[in-house]
ChimeraX commands (.cxc) that place a marker at each C-alpha (Angstrom):
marker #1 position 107.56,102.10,114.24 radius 0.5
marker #1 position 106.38,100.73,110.84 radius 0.5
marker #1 position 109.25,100.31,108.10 radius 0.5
marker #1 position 109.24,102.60,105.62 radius 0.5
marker #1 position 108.09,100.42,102.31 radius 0.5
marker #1 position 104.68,99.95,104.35 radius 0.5
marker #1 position 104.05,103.40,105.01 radius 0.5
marker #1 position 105.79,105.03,102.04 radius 0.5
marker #1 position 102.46,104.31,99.62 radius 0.5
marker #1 position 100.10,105.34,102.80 radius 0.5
marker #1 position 101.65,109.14,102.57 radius 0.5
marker #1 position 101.85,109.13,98.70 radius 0.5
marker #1 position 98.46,108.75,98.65 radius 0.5
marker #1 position 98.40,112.00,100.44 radius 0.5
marker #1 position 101.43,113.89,99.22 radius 0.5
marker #1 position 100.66,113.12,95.80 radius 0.5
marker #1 position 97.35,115.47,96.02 radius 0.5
marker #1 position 99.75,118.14,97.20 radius 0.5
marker #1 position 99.65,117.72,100.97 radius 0.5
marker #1 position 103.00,118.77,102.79 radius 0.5
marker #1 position 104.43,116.31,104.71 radius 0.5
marker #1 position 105.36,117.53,108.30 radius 0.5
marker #1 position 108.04,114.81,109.08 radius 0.5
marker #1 position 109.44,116.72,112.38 radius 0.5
marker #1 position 108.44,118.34,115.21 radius 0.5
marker #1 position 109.94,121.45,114.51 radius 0.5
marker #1 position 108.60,121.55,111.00 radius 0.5
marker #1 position 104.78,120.87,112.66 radius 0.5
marker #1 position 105.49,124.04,114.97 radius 0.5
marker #1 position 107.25,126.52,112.35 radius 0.5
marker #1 position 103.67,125.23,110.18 radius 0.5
marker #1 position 101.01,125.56,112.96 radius 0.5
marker #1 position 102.54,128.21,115.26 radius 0.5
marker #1 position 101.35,131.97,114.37 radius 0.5
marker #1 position 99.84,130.46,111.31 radius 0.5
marker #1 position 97.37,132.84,109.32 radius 0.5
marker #1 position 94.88,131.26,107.34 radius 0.5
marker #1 position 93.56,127.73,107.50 radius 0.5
marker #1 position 95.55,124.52,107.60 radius 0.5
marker #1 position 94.16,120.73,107.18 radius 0.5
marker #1 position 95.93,118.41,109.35 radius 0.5
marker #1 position 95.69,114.74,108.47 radius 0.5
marker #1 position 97.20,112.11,110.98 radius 0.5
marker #1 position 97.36,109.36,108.94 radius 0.5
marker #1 position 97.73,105.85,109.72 radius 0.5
marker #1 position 98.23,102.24,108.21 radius 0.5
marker #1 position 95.02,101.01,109.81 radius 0.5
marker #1 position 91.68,99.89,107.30 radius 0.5
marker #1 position 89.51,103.31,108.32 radius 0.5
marker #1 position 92.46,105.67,107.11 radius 0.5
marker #1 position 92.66,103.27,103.85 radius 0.5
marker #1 position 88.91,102.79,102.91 radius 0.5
marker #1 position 87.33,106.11,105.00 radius 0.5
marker #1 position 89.69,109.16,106.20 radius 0.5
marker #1 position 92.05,108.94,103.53 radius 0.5
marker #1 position 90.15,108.46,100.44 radius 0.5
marker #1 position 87.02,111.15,102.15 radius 0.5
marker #1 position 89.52,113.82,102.63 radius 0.5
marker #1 position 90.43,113.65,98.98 radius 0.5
marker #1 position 87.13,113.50,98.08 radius 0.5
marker #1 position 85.93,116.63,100.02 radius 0.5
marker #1 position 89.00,118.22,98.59 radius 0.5
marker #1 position 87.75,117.66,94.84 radius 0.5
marker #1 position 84.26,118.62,95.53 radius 0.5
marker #1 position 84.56,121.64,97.69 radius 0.5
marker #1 position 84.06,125.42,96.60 radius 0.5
marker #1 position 85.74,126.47,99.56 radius 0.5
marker #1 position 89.33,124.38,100.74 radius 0.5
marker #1 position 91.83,124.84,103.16 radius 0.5
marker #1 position 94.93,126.95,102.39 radius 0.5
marker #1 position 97.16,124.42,103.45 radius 0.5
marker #1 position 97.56,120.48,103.17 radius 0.5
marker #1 position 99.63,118.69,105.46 radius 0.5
marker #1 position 99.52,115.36,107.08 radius 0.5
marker #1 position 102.08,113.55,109.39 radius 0.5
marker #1 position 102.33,109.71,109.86 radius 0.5
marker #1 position 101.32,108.23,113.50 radius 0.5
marker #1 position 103.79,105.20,114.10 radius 0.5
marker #1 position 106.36,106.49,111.57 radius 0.5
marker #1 position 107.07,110.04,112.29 radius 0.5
marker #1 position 106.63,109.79,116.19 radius 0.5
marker #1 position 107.59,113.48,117.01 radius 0.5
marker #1 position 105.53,115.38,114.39 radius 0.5
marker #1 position 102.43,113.48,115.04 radius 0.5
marker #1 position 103.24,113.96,118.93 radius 0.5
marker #1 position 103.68,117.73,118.25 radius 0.5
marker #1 position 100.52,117.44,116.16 radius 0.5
marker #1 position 98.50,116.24,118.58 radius 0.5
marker #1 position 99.38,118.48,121.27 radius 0.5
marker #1 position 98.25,121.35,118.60 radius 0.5
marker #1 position 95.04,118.89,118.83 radius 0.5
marker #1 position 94.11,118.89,122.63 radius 0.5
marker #1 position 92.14,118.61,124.76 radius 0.5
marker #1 position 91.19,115.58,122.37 radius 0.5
marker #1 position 93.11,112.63,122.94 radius 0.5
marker #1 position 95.20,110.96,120.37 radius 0.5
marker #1 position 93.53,109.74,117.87 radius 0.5
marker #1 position 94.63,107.89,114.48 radius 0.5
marker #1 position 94.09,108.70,111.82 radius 0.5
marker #1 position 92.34,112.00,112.16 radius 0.5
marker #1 position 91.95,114.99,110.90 radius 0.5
marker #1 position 92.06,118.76,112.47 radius 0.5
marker #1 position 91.04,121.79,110.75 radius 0.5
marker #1 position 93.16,125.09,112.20 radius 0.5
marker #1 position 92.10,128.48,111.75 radius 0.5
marker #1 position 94.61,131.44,112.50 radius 0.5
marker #1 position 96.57,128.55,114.44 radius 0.5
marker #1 position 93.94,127.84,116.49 radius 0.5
marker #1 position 92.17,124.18,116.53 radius 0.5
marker #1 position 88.72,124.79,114.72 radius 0.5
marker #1 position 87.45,121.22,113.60 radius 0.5
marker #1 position 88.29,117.98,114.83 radius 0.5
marker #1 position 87.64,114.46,113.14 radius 0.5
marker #1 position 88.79,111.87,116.04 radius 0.5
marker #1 position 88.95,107.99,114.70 radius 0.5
marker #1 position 85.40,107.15,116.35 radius 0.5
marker #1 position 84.04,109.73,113.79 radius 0.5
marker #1 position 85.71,108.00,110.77 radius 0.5
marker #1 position 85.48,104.03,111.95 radius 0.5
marker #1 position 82.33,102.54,110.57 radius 0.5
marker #1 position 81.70,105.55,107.96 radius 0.5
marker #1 position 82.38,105.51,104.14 radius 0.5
marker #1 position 84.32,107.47,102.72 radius 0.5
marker #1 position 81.29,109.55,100.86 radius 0.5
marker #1 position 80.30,110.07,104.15 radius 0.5
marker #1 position 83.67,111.81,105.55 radius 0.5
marker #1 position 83.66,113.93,102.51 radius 0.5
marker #1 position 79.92,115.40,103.02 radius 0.5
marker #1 position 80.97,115.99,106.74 radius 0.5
marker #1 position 84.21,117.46,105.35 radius 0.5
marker #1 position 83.03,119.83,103.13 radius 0.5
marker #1 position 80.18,121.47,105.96 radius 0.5
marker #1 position 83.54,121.91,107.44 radius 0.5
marker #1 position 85.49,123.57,104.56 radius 0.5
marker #1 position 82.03,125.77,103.83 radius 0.5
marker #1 position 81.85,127.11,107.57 radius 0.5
marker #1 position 85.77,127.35,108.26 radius 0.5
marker #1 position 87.48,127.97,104.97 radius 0.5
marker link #1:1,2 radius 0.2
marker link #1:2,3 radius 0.2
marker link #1:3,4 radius 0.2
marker link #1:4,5 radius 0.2
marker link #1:5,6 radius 0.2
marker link #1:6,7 radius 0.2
marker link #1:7,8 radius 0.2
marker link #1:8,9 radius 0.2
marker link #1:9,10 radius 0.2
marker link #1:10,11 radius 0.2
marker link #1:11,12 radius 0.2
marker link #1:12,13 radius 0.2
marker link #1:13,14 radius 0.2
marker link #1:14,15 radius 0.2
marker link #1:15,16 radius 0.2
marker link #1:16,17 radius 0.2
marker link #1:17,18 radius 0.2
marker link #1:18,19 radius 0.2
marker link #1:19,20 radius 0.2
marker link #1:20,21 radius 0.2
marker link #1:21,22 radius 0.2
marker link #1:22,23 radius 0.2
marker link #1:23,24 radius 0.2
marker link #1:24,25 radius 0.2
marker link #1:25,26 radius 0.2
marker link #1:26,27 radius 0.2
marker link #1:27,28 radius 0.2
marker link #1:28,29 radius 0.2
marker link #1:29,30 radius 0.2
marker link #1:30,31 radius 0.2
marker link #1:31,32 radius 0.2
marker link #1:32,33 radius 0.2
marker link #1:33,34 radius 0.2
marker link #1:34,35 radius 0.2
marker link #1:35,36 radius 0.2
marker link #1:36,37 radius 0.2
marker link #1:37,38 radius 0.2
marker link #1:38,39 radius 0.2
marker link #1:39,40 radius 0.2
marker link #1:40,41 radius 0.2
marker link #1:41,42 radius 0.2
marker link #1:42,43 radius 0.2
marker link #1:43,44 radius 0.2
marker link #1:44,45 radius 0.2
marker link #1:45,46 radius 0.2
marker link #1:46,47 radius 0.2
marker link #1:47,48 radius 0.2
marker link #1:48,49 radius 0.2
marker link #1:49,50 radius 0.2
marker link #1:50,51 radius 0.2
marker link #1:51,52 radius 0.2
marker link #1:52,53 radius 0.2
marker link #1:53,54 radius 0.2
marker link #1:54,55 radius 0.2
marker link #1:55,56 radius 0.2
marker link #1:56,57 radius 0.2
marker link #1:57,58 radius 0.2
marker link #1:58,59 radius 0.2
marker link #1:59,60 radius 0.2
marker link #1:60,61 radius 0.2
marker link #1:61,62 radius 0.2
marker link #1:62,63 radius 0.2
marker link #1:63,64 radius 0.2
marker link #1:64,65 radius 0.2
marker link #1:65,66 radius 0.2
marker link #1:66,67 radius 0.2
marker link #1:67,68 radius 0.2
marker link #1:68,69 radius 0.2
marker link #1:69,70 radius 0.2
marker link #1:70,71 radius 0.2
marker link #1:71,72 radius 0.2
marker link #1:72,73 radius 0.2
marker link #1:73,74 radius 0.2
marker link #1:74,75 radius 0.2
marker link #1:75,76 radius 0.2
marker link #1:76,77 radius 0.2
marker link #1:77,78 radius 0.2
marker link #1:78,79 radius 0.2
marker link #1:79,80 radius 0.2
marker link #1:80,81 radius 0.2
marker link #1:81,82 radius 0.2
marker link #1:82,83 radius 0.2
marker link #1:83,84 radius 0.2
marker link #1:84,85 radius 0.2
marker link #1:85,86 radius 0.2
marker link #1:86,87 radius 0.2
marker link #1:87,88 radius 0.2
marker link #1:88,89 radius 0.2
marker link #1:89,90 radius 0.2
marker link #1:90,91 radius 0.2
marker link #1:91,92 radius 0.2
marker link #1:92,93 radius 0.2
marker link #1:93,94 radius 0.2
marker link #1:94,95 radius 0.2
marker link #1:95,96 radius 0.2
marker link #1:96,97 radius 0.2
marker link #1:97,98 radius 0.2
marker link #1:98,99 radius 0.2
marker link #1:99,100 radius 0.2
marker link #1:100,101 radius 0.2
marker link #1:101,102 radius 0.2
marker link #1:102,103 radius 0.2
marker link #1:103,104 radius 0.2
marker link #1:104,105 radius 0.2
marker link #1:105,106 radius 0.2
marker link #1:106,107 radius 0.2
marker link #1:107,108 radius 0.2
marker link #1:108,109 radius 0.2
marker link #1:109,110 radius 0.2
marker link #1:110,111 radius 0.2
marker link #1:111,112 radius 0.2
marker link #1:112,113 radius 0.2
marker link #1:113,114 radius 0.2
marker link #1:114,115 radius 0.2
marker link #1:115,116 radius 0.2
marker link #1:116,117 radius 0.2
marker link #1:117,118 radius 0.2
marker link #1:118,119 radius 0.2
marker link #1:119,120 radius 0.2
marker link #1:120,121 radius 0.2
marker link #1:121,122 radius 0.2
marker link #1:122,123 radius 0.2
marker link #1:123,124 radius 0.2
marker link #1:124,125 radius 0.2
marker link #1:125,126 radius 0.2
marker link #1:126,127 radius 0.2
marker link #1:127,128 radius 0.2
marker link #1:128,129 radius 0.2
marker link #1:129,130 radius 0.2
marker link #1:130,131 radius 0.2
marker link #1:131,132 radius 0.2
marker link #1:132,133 radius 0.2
marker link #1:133,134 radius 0.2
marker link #1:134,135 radius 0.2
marker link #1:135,136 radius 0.2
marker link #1:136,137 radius 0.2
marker link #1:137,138 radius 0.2
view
């Protein structure tokens, strides 16, 4: 598990553009289970693609998107070990992936944005990919 003070500026760079952080198990079930509407799922990470691609792209198809997903939330793989566990069960049949991003409609898994996706790609890139997303899901 990562110490906190590594990871805390990771999240805020999430949570501070108003995505929920799903810390527990519990709270990614009461979020994703029977869920109406569309949620955006970030599993973030400390690694350089979720700094320099997934993290900053996300935002960026978040600021440049007519259409966005109802919900924001995000949980931390190697920090919060049960909510991204719980997450990515929500996530299969993909295997775990981090980071990564899912895309649930009506609680069920619509898009999915595994690390091979986001390694090698800029963040401009994730964006443009994430907003084709937002326009067909959202």
């Amino acid at each position: 598990m990562y110490p906190e003070e590594i990871v805390a500026p990771m999240k805020g760079q999430l949570t501070d553009a108003g995505f929920e952080e799903l810390t527990t198990a519990e709270a990614v079930d009461n979020h994703l289970k029977d869920h109406e509407g569309t949620s955006l799922v970030v599993i973030n990470s400390v690694c350089g693609c979720a700094a320099g691609a997934a993290r900053p792209g996300v935002l960026m198809a978040l600021e440049s998107s007519a259409k966005k997903p109802d919900n924001l939330t995000t949980v931390f793989a190697g920090f919060d070990i049960e909510a991204t566990q719980r997450a990515r069960e929500y996530t299969l049949p993909y295997p775990p992936s981090s980071p990564a991003i899912a895309l649930f409609k009506d609680g069920e898994l619509a898009h999915f944005v595994e690390r091979h996706h986001i390694e090698g790609r800029s963040a401009e890139m994730i964006a443009g990919h994430l907003e084709q997303v937002f326009q067909e899901f959202c």
